[in-house]
N, C-alpha and C positions, 0 to 999 in steps of 0.2 A: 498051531496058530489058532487062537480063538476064533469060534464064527461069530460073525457079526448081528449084530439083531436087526431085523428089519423096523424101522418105523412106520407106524401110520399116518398116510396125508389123509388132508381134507377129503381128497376123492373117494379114498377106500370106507372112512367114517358115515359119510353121506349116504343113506341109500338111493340109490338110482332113482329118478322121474318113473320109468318104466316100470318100478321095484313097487314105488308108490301107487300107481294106478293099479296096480295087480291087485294088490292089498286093500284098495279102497272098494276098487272089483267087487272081490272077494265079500268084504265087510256087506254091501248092498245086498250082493246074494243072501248072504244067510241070514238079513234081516228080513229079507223078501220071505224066503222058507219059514222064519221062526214067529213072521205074522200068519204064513198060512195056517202052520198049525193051531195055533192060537185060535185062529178065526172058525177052524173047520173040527179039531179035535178036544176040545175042551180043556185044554191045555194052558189054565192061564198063570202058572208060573215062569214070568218069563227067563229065568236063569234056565229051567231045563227043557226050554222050547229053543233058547239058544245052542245049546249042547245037544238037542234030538237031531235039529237041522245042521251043525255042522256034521255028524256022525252018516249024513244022510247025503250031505253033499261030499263028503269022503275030506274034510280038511281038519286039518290039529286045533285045538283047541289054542296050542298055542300061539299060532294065528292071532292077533288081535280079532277078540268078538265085535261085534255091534255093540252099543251102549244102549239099552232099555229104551232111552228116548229115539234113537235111528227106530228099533223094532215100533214103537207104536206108533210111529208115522207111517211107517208101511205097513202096520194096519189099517190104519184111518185110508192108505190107498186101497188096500185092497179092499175093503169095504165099499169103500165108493163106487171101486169098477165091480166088486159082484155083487153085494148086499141088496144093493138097489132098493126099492117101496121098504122090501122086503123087511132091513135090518133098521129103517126109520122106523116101523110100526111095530117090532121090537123093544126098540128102545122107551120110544114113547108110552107102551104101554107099560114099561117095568118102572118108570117115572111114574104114571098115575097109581099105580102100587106103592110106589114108594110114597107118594104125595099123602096116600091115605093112610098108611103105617106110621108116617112123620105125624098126621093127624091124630094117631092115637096115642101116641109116645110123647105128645107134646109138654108134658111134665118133666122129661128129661131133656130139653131144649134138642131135640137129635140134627143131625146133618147130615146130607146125601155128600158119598163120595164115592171115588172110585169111577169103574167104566162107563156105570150106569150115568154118570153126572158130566162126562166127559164124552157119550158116544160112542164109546168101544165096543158096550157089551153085546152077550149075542144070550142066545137060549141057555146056554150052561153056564152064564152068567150069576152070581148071590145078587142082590142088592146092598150095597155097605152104608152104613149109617155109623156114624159117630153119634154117643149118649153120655150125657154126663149128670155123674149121682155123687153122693159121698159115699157109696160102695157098689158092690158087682151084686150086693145080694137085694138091695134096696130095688135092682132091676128084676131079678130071677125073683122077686113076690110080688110083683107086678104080675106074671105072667101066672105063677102060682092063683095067687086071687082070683084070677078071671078064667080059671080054666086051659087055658091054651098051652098046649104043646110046645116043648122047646129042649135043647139042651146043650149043654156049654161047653167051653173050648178054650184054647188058648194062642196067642202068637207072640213071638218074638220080632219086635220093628229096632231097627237102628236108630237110635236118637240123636238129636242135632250135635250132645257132647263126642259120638262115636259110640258108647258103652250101646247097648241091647237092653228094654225095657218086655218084662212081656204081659199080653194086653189080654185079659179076659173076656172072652167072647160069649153074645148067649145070641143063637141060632134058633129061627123059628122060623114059620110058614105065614104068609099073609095073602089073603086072594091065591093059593096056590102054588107062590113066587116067596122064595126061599129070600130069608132077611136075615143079614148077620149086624148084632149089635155089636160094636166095639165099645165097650167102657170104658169112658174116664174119670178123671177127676174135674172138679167144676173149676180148677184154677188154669186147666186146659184149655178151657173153650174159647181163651185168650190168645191162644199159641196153637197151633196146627201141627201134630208131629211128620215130619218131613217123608214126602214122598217115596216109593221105593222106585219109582221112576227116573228121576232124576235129583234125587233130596232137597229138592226146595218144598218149604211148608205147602201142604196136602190143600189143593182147591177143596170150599166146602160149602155148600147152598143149605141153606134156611127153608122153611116151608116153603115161606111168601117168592122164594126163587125159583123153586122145582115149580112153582104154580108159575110164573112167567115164563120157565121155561116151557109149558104145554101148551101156553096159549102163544107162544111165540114173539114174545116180545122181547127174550131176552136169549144171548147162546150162551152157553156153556164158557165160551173162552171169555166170557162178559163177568164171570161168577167169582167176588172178592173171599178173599181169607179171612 
């Protein structure tokens, strides 16, 4: 006699109320963990600040992780409850670095992004500047010319179509405080390549911003595309 097949109801499909809270549990923790690290180990990629902290808190990966954006809000918590004076006069000072590095670079129209612009960063923090030239080398005899120390890089950013663009970096020292330039193109500086946060177009301050931001007349979550 053939056996019969069980079907699935609705019940068995659903996961449990209780299935869910675990899971969301769960997700909070290792965002909690994967800001710690970040905050305290210098550790700021956060896919494998994700994968450090789940391995640490003992859970699978396959687990639903946190989304980037869960982790940088519990960082901005954890910040707030340890960083204290501390991670403001941090930040504030790798702004007025940045402010005067933008002062110098101001032939390639640059932009403050990233932690530094947003508050996150800490001491093992770069400063990122978006610069826009018609080449990468037009940047690297800038630095040529005047002597200064520097040397280049590269990354791979996911772009708005999906594909992978990769972005030429030139890295150098200003007041101390390590500056990575990202080069573009000047038909960019219309378009902001999307976050790796959460992929919406990359917040990005002008000189004349990063200067209201230090005198306090402007926050960060103020700062248009």
């Amino acid at each position: 006699m053939p056996q019969s097949r069980k079907t699935r109801t609705r019940s068995t499909e659903r996961a449990s109320p209780r299935h869910l809270s675990r899971v969301q549990h769960i997700r909070m923790e290792l965002a909690a963990e994967a800001a710690r690290i970040i905050a305290t180990e210098g550790q700021h990629n956060y896919h494998l600040a994700k994968k450090k902290a789940a391995e640490r808190i003992g859970v699978s990966e396959r687990l639903a992780l946190p989304s980037n954006l869960e982790v940088k809000e519990a960082l901005k918590r954890y910040q707030q409850l340890y960083g204290g004076p501390a991670h403001e006069e941090t930040v504030h000072r790798m702004r007025s670095v940045a402010a005067n590095a933008m002062s110098r670079l101001g032939e390639f129209q640059p932009r403050l992004v990233g932690a530094v612009l947003d508050g996150t960063a800490d001491e093992h923090s770069r400063i990122a500047l978006h610069v826009f030239a018609e080449s990468p080398e037009s940047v690297v005899l800038f630095f040529i010319e005047r002597n200064i120390d520097f040397r280049q890089e590269q990354r791979q950013i996911r772009w708005f179509d999906g594909e992978h663009r990769t972005i030429p970096l030139v890295v150098s020292e200003f007041d101390d405080q390590e500056v990575e330039l990202s080069v573009f193109e000047q038909i960019n500086l219309r378009q902001a390549p999307p976050s790796p946060i959460d992929g919406k177009p990359q917040a990005r301050a002008t000189l004349n911003e990063v200067e209201e931001l230090l005198i306090g007349r402007q926050t960060s979550s103020e700062i248009r595309f």
